[in-house]
C-alpha positions as CSV (number, residue, x, y, z in Angstrom):
1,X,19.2,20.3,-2.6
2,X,15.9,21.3,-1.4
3,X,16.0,18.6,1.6
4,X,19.6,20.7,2.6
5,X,17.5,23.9,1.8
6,X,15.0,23.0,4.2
7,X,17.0,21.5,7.6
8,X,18.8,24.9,6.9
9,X,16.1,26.8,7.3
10,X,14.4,25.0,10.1
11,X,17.9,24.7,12.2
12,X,18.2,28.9,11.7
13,X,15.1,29.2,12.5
14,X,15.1,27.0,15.8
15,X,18.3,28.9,16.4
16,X,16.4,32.3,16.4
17,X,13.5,31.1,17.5
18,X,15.4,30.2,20.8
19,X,17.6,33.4,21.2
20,X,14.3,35.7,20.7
21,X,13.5,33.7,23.9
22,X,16.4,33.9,26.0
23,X,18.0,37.7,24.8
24,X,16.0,40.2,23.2
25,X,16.0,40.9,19.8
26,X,14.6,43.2,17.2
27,X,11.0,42.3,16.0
28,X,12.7,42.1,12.3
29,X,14.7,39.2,13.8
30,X,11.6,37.3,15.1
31,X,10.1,37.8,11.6
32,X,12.5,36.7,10.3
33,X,12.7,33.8,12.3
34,X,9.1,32.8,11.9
35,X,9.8,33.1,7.9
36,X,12.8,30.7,7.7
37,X,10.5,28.4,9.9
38,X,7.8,28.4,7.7
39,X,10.0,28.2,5.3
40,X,11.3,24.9,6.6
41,X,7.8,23.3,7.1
42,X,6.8,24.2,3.8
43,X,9.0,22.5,2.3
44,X,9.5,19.3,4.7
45,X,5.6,19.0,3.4
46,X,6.9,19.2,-0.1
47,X,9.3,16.2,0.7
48,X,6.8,14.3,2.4
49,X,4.1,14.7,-0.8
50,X,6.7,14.5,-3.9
51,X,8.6,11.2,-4.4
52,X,10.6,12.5,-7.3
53,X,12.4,14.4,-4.6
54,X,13.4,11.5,-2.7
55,X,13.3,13.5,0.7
56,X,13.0,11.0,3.3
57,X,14.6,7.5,1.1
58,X,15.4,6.7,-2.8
59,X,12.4,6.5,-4.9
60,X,12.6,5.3,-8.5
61,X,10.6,7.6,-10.4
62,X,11.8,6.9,-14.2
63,X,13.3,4.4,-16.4
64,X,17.5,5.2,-16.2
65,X,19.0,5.7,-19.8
66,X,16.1,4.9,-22.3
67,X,15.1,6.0,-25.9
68,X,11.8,3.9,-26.4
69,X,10.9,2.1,-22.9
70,X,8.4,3.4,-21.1
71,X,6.4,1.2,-17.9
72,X,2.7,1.5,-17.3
73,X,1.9,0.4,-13.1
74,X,-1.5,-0.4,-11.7
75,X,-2.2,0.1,-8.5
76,X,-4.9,-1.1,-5.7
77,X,-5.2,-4.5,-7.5
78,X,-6.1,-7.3,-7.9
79,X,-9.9,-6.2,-8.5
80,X,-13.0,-8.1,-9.7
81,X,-12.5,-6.0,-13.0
82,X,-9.2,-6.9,-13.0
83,X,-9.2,-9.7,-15.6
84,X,-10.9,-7.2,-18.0
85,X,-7.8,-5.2,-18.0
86,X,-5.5,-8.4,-18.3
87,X,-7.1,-9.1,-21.3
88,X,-7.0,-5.6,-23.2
89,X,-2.7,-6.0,-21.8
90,X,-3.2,-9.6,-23.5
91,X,-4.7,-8.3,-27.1
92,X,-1.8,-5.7,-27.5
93,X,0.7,-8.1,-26.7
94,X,1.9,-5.5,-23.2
95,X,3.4,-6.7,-20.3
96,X,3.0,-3.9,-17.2
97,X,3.5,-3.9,-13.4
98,X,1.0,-5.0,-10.6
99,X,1.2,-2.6,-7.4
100,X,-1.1,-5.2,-5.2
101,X,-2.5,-4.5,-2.0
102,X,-1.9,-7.6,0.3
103,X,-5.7,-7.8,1.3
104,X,-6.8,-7.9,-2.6
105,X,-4.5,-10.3,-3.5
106,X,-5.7,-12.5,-0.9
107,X,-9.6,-12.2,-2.1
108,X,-8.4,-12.2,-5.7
109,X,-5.4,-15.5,-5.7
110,X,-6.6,-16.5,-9.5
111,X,-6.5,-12.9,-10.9
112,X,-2.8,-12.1,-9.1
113,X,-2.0,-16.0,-10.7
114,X,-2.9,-14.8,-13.6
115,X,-1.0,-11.7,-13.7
116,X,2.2,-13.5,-13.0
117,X,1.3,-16.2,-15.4
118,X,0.9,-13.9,-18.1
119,X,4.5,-12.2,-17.6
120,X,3.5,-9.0,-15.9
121,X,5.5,-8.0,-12.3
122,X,4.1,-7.9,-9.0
123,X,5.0,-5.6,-6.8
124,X,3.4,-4.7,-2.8
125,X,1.2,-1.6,-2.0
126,X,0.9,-2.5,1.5
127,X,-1.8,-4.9,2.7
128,X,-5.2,-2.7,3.6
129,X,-3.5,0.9,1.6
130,X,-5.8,2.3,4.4
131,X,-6.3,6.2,5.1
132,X,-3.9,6.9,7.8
133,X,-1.3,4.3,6.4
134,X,1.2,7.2,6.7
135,X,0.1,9.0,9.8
136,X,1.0,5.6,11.8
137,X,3.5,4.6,14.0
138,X,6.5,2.9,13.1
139,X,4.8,-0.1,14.4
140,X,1.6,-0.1,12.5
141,X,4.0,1.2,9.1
142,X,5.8,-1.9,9.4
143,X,3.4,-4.0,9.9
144,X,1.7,-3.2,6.4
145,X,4.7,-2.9,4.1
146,X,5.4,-6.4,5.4
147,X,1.8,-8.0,5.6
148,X,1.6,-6.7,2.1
149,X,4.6,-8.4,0.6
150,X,4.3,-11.4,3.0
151,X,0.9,-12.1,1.7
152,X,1.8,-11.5,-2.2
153,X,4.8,-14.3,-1.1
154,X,2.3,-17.1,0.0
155,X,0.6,-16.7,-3.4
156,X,3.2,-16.6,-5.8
157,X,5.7,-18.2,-3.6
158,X,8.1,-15.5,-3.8
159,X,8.8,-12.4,-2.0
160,X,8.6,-8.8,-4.4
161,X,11.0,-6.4,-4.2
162,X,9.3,-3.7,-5.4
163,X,7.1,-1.0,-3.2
164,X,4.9,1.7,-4.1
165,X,3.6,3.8,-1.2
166,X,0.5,4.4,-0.9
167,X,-0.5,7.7,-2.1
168,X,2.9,8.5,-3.2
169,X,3.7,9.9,0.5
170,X,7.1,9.2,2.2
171,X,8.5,10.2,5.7
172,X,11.1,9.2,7.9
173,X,9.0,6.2,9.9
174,X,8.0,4.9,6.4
175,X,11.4,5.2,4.6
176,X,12.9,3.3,8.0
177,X,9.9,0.3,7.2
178,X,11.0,-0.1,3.8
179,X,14.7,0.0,4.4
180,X,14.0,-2.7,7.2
181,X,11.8,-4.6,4.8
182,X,14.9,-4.8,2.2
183,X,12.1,-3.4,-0.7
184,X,12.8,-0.8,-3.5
185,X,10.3,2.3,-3.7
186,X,8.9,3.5,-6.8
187,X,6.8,6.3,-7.6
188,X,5.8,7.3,-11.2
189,X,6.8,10.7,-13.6
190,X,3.2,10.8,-15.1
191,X,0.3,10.8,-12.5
192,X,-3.1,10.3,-14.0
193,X,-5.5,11.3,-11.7
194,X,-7.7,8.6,-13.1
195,X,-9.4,7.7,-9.9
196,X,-11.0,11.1,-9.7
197,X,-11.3,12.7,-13.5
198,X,-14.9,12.7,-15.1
199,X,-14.2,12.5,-18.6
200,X,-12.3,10.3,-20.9
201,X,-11.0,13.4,-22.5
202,X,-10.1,15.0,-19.8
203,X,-8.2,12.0,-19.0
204,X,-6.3,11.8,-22.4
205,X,-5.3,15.1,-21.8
206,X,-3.6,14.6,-18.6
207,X,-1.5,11.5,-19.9
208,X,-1.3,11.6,-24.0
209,X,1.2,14.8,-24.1
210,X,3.4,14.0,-21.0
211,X,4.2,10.1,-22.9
212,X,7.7,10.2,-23.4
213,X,10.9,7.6,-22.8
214,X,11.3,6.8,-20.0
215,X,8.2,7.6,-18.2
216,X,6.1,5.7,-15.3
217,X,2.9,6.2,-15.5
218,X,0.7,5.7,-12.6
219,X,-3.1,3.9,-13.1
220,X,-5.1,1.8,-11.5
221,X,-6.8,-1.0,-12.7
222,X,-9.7,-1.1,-10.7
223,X,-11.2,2.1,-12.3
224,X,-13.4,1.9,-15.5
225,X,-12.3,4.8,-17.1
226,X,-9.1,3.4,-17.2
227,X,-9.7,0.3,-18.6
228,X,-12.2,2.4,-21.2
229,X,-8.9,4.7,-22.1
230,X,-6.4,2.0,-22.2
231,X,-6.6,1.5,-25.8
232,X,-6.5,4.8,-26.9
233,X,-3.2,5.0,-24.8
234,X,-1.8,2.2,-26.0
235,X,-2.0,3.1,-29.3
236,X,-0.3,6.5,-28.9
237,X,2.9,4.4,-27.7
238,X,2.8,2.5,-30.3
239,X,2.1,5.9,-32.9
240,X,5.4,7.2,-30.6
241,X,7.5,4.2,-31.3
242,X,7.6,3.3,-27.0
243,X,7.7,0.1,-25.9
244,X,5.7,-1.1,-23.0
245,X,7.9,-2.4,-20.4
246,X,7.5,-4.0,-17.0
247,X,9.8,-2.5,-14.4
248,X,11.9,-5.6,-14.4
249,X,12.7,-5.5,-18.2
250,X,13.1,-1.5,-17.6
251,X,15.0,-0.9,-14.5
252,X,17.0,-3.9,-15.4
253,X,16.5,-5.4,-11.7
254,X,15.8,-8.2,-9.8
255,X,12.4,-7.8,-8.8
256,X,11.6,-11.1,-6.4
257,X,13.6,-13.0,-4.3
């Protein structure tokens, strides 16, 4: 709906834009030209920033049709603090998903072993997740959605299915990558911020309400804070009655070819 809203607004608004140029019109016209533009852009940005609204290409953003799964996803991994984590997963018997950047599985091969070994799923992040990842070319775009799945493949000798973009941002030149990379995009329904909060609590605050069926929550395992809170939060499933899920048991999907 809001992707119709907006190519709406920015086709009426070309449309105006062009007859104020050509044939005079009334300066309410041009305003309001310049308003459905805006308009447009605004949300086109929206798209570009929120996976749930899957602007530019599908993006799984929660677990379909459950009452007590819910998937916790790391990102940026595999990390030199990684197997710190793995073994808090390990002592409450939970099974999660890997987002792994091609690059740190490549300096890390024991720690993205491990994670395999021990049940989790792997999924890519790209290879470098570097600043301008979406800002490239189609070219450059493609090259790290594939480096990062092609170098997670000579690892674990099998390709992942799964993609998670970095930053959560889509746009057309990324959605064609993935398509031509045959990967499935996921995002997340709970966001923890955890790579920029100060405070345990403050933390808690952001994720303990929001835990529900269903959810995806987004973390990353290279950040003490998280592995700090990871207890507290795992707990609170359990108080819920949740069950920790990878997105393999939860989305009931192949996940690797």
């Amino acid at each position: 709906m809001i992707k119709r809203v907006a190519n709406i607004s920015l086709l009426l608004g070309i449309i105006l834009l062009f007859v104020s140029i050509t044939i005079p019109i009334s300066v309410f016209m041009q305003l309001v030209a310049a308003f459905l533009l805006a308009c447009g852009i605004t949300l086109l940005i929206f798209g570009v920033a929120r996976m749930r609204l899957s602007f530019f290409m599908h993006n799984i953003c929660r677990l379909p049709d459950t009452e007590k799964f819910i998937a916790l996803t790391f990102d940026d991994g595999p990390d030199k603090d990684s197997d710190e984590l793995l073994d808090l997963l390990d002592r409450y018997n939970v099974k999660a998903t890997f987002f792994c950047t091609g690059r740190n599985a490549s300096m890390y091969p024991k720690t993205l072993q491990r994670i395999i070994a021990s049940g989790h799923t792997v999924g890519s992040h790209t290879f470098n997740h570097h600043n301008f990842f979406p800002l490239s070319g189609f070219k450059g775009v493609y090259a790290e959605v594939r480096g990062g799945a092609v170098a997670i493949h000579n690892l674990i000798g099998k390709n992942p299915l799964l993609f998670r973009p970095p930053y959560g941002v889509t746009n057309p030149v990324i959605a064609r990558a993935v398509k031509a990379c045959n990967l499935i995009s996921i995002g997340w329904d709970i966001r923890s911020f955890d790579t920029t909060v100060k405070s345990s609590e403050i933390f808690l605050k952001k994720i303990i309400p929001r835990l529900k069926p269903g959810s995806i929550l987004l973390l990353h395992d290279r950040v003490r804070i998280t592995r700090e809170v990871l207890p507290v939060i795992l707990q609170e499933i359990e108080k819920r009655g949740l069950v920790p899920v990878t997105l393999e048991e939860g989305l009931k999907m192949k996940v690797y070819e």
